[in-house]
C-alpha positions in Angstrom: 171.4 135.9 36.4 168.3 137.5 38.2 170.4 140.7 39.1 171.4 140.9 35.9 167.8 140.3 34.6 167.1 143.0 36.9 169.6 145.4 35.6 168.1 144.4 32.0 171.3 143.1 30.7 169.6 139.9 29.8 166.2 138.4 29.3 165.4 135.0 29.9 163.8 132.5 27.0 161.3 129.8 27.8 161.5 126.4 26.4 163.4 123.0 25.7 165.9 125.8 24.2 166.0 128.4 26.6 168.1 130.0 28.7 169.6 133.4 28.8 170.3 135.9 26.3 171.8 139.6 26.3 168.9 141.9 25.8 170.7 144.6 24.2 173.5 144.1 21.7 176.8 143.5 23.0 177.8 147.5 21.4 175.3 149.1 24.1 176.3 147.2 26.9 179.5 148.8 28.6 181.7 146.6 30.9 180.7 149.3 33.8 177.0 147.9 33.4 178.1 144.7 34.2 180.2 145.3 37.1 178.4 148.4 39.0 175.8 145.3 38.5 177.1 142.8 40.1 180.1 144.3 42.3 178.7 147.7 43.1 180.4 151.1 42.4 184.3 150.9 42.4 185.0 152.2 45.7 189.0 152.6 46.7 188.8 153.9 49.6 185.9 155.0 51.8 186.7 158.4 52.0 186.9 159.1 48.7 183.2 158.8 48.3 182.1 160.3 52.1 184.0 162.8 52.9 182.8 163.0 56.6 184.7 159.6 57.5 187.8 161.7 57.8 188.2 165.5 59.1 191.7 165.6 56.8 189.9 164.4 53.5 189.9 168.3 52.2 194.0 168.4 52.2 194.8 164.8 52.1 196.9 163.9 49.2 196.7 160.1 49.9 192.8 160.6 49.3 193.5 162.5 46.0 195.5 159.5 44.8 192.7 156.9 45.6 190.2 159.3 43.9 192.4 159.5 41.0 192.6 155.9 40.5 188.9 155.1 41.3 188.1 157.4 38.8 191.0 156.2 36.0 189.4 152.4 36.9 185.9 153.4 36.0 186.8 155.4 32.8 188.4 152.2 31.5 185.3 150.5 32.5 182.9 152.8 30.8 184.9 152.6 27.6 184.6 149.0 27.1 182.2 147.0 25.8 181.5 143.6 25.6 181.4 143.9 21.9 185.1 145.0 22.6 185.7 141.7 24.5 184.1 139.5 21.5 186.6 141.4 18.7 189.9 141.2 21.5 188.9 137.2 21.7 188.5 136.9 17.9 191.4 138.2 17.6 193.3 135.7 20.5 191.2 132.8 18.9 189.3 132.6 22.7 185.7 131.7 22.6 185.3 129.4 25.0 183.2 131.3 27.7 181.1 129.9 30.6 179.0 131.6 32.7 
């Protein structure tokens, strides 16, 4: 929780009550907050991100892929929410979360 303090994703509250709450609303805080946060950057491959590991990373089509998909996962990251989680677990009757 501290790194994510950190990140300001959540504040902590004092007291016989408190605990941890989101310190934005769940609209403003996208699912790439959380895990660049926590995980780091999605990373693939090495290459994709350093270019000097690999004096074929210029024409290397394997490279292209893994930059593709790195890319594709972290668009689908941005474009979440965690609003979006609460209405997709309304809507499966989930709401049993534990953290």
């Amino acid at each position: 929780m501290t790194i994510l303090k950190s990140a300001g994703l959540v504040q902590s509250v004092r007291g016989p009550r408190g605990g941890y709450v989101l310190a934005k609303t769940p609209s403003e805080i996208k699912v790439s907050d959380c895990f660049n946060c926590l995980e780091g950057p999605v990373i693939t491959t090495e290459c994709v991100d350093n270019t000097n590991i690999c004096p074929k990373t210029a024409d290397c089509v394997t490279r292209q892929l893994w930059a593709e998909v790195q890319n594709t996962v972290m668009n689908v990251l941005q474009s979440i929410t965690l609003q979006s989680l609460i209405d997709r677990a309304k809507e499966n009757k989930v709401l049993d979360y534990h953290i």
